[in-house]
N, C-alpha and C positions, 0 to 999 in steps of 0.2 A: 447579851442584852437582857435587861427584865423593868417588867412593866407590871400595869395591874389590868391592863385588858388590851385585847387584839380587835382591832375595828376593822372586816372585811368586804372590800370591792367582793360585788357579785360574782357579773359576768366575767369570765376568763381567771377567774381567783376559785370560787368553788362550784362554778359548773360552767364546763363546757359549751359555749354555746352560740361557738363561732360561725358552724354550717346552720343553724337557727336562723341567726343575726343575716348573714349571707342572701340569705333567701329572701327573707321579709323585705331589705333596704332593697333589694334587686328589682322584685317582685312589683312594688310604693313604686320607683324612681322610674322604670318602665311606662305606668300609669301615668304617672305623672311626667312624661317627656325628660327627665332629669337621667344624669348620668350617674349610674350604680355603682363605680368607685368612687365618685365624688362624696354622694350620700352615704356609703359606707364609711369612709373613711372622719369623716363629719360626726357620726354617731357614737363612735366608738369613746366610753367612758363619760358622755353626754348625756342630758335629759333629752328626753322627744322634741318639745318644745324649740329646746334651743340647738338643736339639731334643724326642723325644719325653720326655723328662723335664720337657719346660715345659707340652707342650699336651696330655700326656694319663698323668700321673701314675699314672691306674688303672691301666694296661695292663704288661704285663713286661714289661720293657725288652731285655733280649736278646731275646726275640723279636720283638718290632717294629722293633728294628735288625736283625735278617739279614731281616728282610720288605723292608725300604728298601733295605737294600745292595743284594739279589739282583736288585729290582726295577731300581736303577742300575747294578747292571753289566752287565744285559742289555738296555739302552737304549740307540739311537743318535738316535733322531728327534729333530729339534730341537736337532740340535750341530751348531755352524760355528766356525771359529776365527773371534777376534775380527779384527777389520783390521788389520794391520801387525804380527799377532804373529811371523806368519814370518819377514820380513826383521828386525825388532826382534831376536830370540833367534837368528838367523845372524851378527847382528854381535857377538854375544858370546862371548870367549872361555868354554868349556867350566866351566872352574874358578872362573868370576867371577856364575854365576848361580845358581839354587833354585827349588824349587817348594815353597810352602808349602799347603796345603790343608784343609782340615775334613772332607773328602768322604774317606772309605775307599780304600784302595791299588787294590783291583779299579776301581774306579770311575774314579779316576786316573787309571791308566793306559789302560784304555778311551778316557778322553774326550781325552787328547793322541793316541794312535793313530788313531783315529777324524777329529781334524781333519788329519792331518798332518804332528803337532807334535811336536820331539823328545824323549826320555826324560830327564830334567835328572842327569846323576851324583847330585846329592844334593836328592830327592825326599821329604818331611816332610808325612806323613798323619795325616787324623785319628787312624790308628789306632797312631801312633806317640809317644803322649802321651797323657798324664794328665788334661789339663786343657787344654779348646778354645780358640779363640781369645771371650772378649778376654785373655783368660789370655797372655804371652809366651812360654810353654813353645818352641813350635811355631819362631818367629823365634828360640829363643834356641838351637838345638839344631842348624837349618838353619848360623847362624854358625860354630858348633862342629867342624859338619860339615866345611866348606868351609874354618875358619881364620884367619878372621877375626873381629876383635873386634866388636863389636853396633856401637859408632858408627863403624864404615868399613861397612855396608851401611845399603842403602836399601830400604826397604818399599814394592812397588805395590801397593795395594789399592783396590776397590772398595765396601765394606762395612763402617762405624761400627767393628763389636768387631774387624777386622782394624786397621783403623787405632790402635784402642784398644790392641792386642795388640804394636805397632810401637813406639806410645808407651810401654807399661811396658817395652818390652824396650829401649831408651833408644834407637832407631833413628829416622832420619829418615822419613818416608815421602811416598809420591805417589800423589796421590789421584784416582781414575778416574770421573768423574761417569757416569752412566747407571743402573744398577743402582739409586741412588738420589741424590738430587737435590747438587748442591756443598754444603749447606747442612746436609745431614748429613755430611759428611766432612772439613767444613771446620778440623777437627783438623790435619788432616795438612797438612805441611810445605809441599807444593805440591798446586794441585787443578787438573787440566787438562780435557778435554772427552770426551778421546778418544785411546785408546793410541798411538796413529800420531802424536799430538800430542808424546810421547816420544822423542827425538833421542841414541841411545848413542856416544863417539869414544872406541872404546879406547887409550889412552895411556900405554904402558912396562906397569905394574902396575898402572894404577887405570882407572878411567871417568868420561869427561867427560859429563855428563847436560844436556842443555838441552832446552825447551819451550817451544811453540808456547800463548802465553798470551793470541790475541788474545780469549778468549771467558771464560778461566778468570783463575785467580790465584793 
C-alpha cells in the first residue's frame, strides 16, 4: 500500500490507555448511578460529548464534559505507549503524519507527553469539530491540513466508528485488532495484529506501507 500521509487514532493506536479509560468511565458512571460497561463501552472511539449524550441524556452535558475532560487531563495512570509507536512515528517524515482523536486537546496532549511521544504538526481534536467520529469531519480536516487529498492518506485505527469515519471520508484504512476483536473492524482495508506489525519506507514523497499479516488479513 502507499500513500502520502498516515492519519492516526490516539487511543489504542499510539498509546495505551485502556486501564486509564477503565477507571475514569468507572469512576463518572459510579457517581453518576450509570452502569460502567455501558459507559465504557459507549466511549470507546467517541467524543465525550456524544458519549454522555448516549448513556445519560438527563444529565447537562457541558457539565459532565468539563467533569470528564478535567478528570483526563489530570490522569497518568495507566498510559504506556503502544509497542513500536516510537520508532513507527521517527520514521515518518514530519509533514506526512496526523493525529486524529475524539479525546479533547488537554487530554491529547497529556497522553502523547506522558508516553514520550511527539506533538504531530497537525493535531485534529475532538474539540476541533462538529460532529465525532464515525462522522469524517475529523479525517477530512486532518487532510486539509496536511494537503493532501483524502484518497493519498491512510487511516490507523482501532475502533468500528473510526474505521467507519475513514470510510465516509473516502480513505483507506488499517485496522488495529486489540481494543476490539478483527471482526469488528474488519471494514478496514487491512486488519493486522498489532502496530509494530506496521512497516513505514518513506520514498521521494510518498510511503511505502507493508504488513506483517502472518496472524491478520
Amino acid at each position: 500500500m502507499n500513500c502520502r500521509a498516515l492519519l492516526f487514532d490516539l487511543d489504542g493506536v499510539l498509546v495505551d490507555s485502556a486501564e486509564c479509560v477503565r477507571r475514569i468511565c468507572t469512576e463518572w458512571a459510579i457517581l453518576r448511578g450509570l452502569d460502567p460497561d455501558s459507559v465504557l463501552k459507549w466511549s470507546q472511539g467517541r467524543r465525550v460529548q456524544d458519549t454522555v449524550r448516549a448513556v445519560a441524556p438527563h444529565l447537562d452535558v457541558d457539565v459532565e464534559v468539563k467533569v470528564l475532560v478535567d478528570m483526563e487531563a489530570n490522569t497518568t495512570d495507566g498510559l504506556h505507549p503502544v509497542a513500536g509507536s516510537h520508532a513507527l512515528l521517527a520514521s515518518l517524515p514530519p509533514n506526512a503524519w496526523a493525529v486524529v482523536t475524539s479525546g479533547a486537546r488537554p487530554v491529547a496532549l497529556l497522553r502523547l507527553r506522558h508516553v514520550g511521544l511527539p506533538i504531530p504538526r497537525t493535531l485534529i481534536t475532538g474539540d476541533d469539530v462538529e460532529r465525532g467520529k464515525p462522522d469524517p469531519e475529523g479525517y477530512l480536516a486532518a487532510a486539509r491540513a496536511l494537503g493532501y487529498p483524502p484518497d493519498e492518506c491512510v487511516v490507523v485505527e482501532d475502533a468500528p466508528a473510526g474505521v467507519a469515519a475513514a470510510r465516509a471520508a473516502g480513505m483507506r484504512s488499517i485496522g488495529v485488532a486489540g481494543t476490539f476483536p478483527r471482526a469488528a473492524i474488519a471494514e478496514a482495508s487491512v486488519v493486522i495484529d498489532a502496530l509494530r506489525h506496521l512497516s513505514v519506507s518513506p520514498t521521494l514523497d510518498r510511503l511505502s506501507l507493508s504488513f506483517d499479516l502472518s496472524s491478520g488479513y
